[in-house]
One Martini backbone bead per residue (centre of mass of N, CA, C, O) as a GRO file, in nm:
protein
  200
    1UNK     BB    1   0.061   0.063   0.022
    2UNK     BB    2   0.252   0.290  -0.162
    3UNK     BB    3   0.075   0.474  -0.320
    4UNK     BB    4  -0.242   0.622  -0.322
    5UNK     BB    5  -0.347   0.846  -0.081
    6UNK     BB    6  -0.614   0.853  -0.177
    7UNK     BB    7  -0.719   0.586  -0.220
    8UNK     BB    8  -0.611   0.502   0.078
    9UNK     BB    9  -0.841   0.719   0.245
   10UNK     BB   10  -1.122   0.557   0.064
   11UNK     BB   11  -1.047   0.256   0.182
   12UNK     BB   12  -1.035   0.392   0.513
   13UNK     BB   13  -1.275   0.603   0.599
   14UNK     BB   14  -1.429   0.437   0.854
   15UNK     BB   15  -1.171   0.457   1.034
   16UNK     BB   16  -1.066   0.746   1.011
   17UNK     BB   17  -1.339   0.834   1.156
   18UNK     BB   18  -1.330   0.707   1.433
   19UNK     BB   19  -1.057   0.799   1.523
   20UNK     BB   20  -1.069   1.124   1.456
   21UNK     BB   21  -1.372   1.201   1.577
   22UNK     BB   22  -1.162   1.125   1.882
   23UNK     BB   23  -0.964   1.365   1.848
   24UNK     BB   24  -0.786   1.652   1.963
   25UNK     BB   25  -0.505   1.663   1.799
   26UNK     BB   26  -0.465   1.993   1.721
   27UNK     BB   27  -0.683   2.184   1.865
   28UNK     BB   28  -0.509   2.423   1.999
   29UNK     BB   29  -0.349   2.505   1.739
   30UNK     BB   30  -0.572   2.589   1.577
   31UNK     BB   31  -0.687   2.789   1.763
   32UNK     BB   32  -0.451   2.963   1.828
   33UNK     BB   33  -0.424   3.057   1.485
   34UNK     BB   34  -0.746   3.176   1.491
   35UNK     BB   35  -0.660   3.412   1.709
   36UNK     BB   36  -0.475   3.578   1.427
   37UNK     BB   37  -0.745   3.545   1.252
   38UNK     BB   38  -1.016   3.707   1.101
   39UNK     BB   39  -1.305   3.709   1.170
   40UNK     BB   40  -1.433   3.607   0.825
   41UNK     BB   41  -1.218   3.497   0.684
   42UNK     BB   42  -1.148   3.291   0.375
   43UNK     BB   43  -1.124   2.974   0.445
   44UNK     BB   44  -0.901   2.653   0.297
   45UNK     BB   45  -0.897   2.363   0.327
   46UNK     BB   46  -0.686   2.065   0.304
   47UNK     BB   47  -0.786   1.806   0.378
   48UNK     BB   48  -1.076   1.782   0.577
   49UNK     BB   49  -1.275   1.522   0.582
   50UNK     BB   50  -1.493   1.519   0.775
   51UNK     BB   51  -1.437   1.780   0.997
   52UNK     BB   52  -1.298   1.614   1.234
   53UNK     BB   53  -1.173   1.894   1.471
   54UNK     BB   54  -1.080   2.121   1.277
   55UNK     BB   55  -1.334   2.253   1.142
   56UNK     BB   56  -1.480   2.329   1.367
   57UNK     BB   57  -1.337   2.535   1.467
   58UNK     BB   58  -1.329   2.724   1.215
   59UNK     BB   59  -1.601   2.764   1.267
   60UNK     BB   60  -1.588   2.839   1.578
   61UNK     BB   61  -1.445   3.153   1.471
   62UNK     BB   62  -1.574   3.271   1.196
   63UNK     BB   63  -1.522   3.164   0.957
   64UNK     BB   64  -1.541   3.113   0.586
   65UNK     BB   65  -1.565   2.774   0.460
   66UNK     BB   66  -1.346   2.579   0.274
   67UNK     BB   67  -1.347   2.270   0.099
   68UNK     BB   68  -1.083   1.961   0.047
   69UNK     BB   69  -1.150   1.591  -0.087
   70UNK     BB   70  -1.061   1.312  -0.268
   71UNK     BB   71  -1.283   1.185  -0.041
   72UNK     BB   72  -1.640   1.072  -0.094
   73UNK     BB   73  -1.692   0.965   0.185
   74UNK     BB   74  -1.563   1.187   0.362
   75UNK     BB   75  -1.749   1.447   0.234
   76UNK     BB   76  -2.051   1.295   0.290
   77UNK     BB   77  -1.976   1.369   0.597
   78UNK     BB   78  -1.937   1.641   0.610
   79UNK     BB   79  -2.177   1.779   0.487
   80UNK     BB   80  -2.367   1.660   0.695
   81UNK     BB   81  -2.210   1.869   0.884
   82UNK     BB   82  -2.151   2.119   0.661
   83UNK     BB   83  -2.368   2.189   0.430
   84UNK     BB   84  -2.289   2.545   0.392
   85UNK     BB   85  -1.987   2.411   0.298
   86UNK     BB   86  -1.786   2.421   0.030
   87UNK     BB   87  -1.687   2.175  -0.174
   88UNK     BB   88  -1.398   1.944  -0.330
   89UNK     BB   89  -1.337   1.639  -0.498
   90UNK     BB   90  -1.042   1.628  -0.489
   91UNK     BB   91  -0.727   1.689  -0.545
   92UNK     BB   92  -0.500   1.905  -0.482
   93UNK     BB   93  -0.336   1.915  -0.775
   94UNK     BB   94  -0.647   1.933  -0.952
   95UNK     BB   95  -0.759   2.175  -0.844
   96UNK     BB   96  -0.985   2.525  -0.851
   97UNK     BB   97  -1.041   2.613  -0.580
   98UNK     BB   98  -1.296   2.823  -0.682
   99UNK     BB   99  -1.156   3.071  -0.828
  100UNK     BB  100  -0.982   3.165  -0.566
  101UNK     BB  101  -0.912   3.356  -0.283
  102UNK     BB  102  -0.748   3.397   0.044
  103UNK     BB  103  -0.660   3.398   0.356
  104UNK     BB  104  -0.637   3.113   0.426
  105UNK     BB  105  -0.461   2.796   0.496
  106UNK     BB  106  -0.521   2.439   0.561
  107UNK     BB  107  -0.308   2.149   0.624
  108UNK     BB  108  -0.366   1.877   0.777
  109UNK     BB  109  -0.218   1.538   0.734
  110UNK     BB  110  -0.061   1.602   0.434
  111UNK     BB  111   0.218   1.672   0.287
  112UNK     BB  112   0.376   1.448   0.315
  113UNK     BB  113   0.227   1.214   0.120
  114UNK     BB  114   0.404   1.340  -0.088
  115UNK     BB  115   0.604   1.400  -0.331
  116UNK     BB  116   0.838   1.590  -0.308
  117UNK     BB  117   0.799   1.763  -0.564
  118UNK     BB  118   0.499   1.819  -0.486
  119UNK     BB  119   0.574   1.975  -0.228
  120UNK     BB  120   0.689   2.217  -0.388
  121UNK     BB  121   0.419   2.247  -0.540
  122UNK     BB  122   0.206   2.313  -0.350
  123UNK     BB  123   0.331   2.577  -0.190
  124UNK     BB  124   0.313   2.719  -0.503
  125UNK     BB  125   0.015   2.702  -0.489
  126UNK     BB  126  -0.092   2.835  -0.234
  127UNK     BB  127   0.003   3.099  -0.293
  128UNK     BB  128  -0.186   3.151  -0.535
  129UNK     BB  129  -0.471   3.129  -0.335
  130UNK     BB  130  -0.359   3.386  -0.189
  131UNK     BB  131  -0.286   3.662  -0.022
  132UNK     BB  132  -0.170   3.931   0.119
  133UNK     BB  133  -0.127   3.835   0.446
  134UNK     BB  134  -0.167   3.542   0.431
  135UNK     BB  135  -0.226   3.242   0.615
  136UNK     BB  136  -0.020   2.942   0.683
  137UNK     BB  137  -0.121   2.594   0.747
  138UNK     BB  138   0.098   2.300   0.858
  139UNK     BB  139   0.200   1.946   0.861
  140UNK     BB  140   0.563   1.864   0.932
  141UNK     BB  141   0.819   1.783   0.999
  142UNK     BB  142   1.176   1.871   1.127
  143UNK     BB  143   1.254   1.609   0.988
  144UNK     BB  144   1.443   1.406   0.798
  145UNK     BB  145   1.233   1.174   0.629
  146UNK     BB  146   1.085   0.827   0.657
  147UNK     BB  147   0.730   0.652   0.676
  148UNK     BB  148   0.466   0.436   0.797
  149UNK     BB  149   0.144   0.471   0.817
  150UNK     BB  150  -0.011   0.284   1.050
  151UNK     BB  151  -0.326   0.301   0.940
  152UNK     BB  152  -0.256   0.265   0.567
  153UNK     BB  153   0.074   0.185   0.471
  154UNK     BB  154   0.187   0.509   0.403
  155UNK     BB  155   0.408   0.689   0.265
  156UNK     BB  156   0.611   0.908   0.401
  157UNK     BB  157   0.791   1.252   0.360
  158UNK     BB  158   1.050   1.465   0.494
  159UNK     BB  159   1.258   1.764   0.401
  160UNK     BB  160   1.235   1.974   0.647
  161UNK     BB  161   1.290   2.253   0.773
  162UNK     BB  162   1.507   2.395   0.607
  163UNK     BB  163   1.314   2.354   0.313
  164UNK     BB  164   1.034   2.439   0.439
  165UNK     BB  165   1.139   2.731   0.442
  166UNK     BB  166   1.232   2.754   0.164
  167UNK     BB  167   0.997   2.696  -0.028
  168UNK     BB  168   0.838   2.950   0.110
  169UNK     BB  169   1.000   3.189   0.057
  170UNK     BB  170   1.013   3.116  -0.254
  171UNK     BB  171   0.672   3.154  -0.219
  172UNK     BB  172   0.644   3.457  -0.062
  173UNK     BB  173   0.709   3.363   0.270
  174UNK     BB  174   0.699   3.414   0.618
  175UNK     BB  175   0.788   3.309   0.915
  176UNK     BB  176   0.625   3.277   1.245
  177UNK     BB  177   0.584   2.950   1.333
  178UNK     BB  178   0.637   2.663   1.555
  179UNK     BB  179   0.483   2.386   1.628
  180UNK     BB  180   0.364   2.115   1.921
  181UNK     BB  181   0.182   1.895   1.993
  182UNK     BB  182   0.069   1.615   2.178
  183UNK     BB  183   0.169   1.420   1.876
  184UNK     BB  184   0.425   1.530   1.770
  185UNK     BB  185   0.374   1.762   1.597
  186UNK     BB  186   0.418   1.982   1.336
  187UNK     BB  187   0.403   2.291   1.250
  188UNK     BB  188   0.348   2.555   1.026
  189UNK     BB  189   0.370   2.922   0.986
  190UNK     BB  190   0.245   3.147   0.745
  191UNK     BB  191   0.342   3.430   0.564
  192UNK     BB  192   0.185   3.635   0.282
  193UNK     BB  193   0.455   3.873   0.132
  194UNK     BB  194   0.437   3.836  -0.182
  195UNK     BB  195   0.577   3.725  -0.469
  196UNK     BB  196   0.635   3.453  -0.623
  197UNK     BB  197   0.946   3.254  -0.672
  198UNK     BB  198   0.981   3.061  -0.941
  199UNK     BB  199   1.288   2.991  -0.928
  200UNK     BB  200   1.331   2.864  -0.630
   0.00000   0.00000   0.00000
């Protein structure tokens, strides 16, 4: 099961959710990171997932959310928890992500799962959906890294901080702060200060 990590959520969906929808673990990094930013800003989640408990809490901060997840089964169940926020089924890297920009983007327990150039198009990517100003927050080890999700039985890839930093950078971004939740999930914190230099 070292292949497709969206194939890979949709087949263990149901398994997924019964875990994720019990687990408070980066709920805390969660709120402290929506308390730096205005409540009413159109934020977009990427990978959304069932919608608990991450989704809720942006919601429950006052942001207006916008949400991404590759898993049918996962959004079907996200939607009945939050039928008035708009939902698309993609894929991160072929997502229209609503052809808006944001003001700020969340992506937790996603990063790492792609392959190495990818997470750097991703980054890539997230600058072009931002503001200026806007504030990204995503989730991957501070150490260069592979191993395998104990769950799904996904490689996952960590490129370390030295380089998530690099990326950063180079994508227009400044680096806020890095944060550390009680399953040693490790944050980045970035805003978006700039146009992406895309030679970076």
């Amino acid at each position: 099961m070292n292949g497709d990590p969206a194939a890979a959520y949709e087949r263990n969906a149901q398994e997924y959710l019964s875990v994720r929808d019990r687990s408070t673990i980066g709920v805390e990094v969660v709120e402290r990171w929506a308390k730096s930013i205005q409540p009413g800003t159109e934020v977009l989640e990427i990978g959304c997932g069932g919608g608990f408990p991450v989704s809720r809490v942006l919601v429950d901060a006052g942001f207006k959310l916008w949400a991404v997840d590759s898993s049918p089964t996962l959004l079907s169940e996200f939607k009945k928890r939050f039928p008035n926020i708009p939902v698309d089924c993609s894929r991160a890297l072929e997502s229209t992500y609503f052809r808006r920009k944001f003001g700020a983007v969340i992506a937790i327990g996603f990063v790492f799962l792609l392959q190495t150039e990818k997470q750097a198009a991703f980054i890539q990517q997230v600058s072009n959906l931002i503001t200026t100003g806007g504030r990204f927050l995503f989730t991957a080890p501070l150490e260069i890294g592979t191993w395998k999700d104990i769950n799904r039985g996904q490689e996952c890839r960590s490129v370390g901080r030295k380089r998530y930093e690099s990326l950063l950078r180079g994508a227009g971004f400044r680096i806020v702060a890095t944060y550390e939740d009680e399953g040693l999930n490790n944050y980045y914190d970035a805003e978006h200060i700039a146009v992406p230099n895309t030679a970076a």
